[in-house]
C-alpha positions as CSV (number, residue, x, y, z in Angstrom):
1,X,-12.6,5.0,-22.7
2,X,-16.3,5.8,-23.5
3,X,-17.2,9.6,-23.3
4,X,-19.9,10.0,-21.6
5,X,-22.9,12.2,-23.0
6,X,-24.2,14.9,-20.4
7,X,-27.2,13.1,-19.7
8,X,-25.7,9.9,-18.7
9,X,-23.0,12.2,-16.5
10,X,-26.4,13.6,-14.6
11,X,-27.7,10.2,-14.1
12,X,-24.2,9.6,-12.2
13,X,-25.0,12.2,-9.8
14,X,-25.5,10.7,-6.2
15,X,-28.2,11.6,-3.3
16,X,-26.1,14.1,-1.7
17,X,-27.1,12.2,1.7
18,X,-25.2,8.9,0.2
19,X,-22.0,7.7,1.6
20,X,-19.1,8.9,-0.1
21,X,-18.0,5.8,-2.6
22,X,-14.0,5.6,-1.1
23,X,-13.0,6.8,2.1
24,X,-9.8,6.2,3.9
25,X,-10.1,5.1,7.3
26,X,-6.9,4.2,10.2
27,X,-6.9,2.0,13.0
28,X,-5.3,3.7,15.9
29,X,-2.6,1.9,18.2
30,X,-5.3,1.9,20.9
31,X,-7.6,-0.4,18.4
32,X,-6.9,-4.3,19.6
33,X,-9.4,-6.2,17.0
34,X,-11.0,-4.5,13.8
35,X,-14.2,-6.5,14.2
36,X,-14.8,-7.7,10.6
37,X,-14.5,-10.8,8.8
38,X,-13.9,-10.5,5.2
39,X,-15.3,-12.9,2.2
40,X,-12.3,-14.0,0.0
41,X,-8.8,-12.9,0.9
42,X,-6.0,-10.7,-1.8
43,X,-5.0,-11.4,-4.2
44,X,-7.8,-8.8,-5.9
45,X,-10.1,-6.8,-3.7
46,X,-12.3,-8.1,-0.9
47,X,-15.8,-7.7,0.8
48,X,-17.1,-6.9,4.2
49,X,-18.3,-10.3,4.9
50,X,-19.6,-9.0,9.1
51,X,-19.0,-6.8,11.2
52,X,-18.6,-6.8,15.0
53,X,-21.5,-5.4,17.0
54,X,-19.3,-2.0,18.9
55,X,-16.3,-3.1,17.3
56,X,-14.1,-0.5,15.4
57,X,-15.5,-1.3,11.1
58,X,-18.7,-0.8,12.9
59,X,-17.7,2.3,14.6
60,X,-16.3,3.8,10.9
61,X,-18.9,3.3,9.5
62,X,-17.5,0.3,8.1
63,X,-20.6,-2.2,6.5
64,X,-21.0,-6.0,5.2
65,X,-21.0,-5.2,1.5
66,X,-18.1,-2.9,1.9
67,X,-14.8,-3.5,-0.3
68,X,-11.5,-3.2,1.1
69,X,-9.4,-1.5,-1.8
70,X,-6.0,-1.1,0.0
71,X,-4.2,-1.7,2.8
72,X,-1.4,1.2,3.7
73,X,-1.6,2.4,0.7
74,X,-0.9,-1.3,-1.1
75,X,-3.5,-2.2,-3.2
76,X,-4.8,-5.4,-2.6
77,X,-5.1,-6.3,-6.5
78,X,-1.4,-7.4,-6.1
79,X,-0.9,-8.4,-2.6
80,X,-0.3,-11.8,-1.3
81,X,-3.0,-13.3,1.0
82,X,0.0,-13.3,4.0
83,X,0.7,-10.2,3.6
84,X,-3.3,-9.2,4.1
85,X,-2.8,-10.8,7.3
86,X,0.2,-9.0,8.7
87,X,-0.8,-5.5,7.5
88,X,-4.2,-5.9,9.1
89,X,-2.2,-6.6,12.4
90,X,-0.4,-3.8,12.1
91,X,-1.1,-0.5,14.4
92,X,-1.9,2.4,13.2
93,X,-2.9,0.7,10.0
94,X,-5.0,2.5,7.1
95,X,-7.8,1.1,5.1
96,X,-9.0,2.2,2.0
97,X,-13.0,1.6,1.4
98,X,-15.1,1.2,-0.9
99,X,-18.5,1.5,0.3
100,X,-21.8,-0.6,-0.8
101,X,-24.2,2.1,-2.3
C-alpha cells in the first residue's frame, strides 16, 4: 500500500454537499419491483444501467452510474449470477451502493 503524502490526502477530501460514496439501502416487504435494470450481472460488481421513473432506486436516491457492491451482506465479487436474481427478489432485502461521484 502506497502512503499517501498530506497533500494528496487533502486533495481526497469531497464537497461536503456530495453523496456519500457507499450507503446501504433495504427494500421493505411493501416494495413489489426495485425499478432498475443493471448492466452486466455477478460475478464482480455491477452498474445502475436505469432507473424507473417513481420507482423505489429512484426514490433512494439510487442513480444510472451507481454500483451495486452487495447484496445482504454477500458481496457480489463472488456470487453466482442466479443467486443475484433470487436475492434481488427477496423482501426486505438490503443493497449496498456505491454511488457515481
Amino acid at each position: 500500500d502506497k502512503v499517501q503524502s498530506k497533500e494528496e490526502q487533502r486533495d481526497v477530501v469531497q464537497d461536503p454537499s456530495a453523496r456519500p460514496s457507499r450507503v446501504e439501502l433495504v427494500a421493505d416487504e411493501n416494495i413489489d419491483k426495485l425499478g432498475m435494470s443493471f448492466d452486466g450481472k455477478p460475478p464482480g460488481y455491477i452498474q445502475v444501467k436505469a432507473c424507473s421513473a417513481g420507482g423505489w432506486a429512484e426514490s433512494v436516491g439510487i442513480q444510472p452510474g451507481d454500483t451495486i457492491v452487495s447484496v445482504d451482506g454477500e458481496d457480489l465479487q463472488d456470487m453466482v449470477a442466479a443467486d443475484f436474481k433470487t436475492l434481488c427478489k427477496k423482501r426486505p432485502v438490503q443493497f449496498l451502493v456505491e454511488q457515481a461521484s
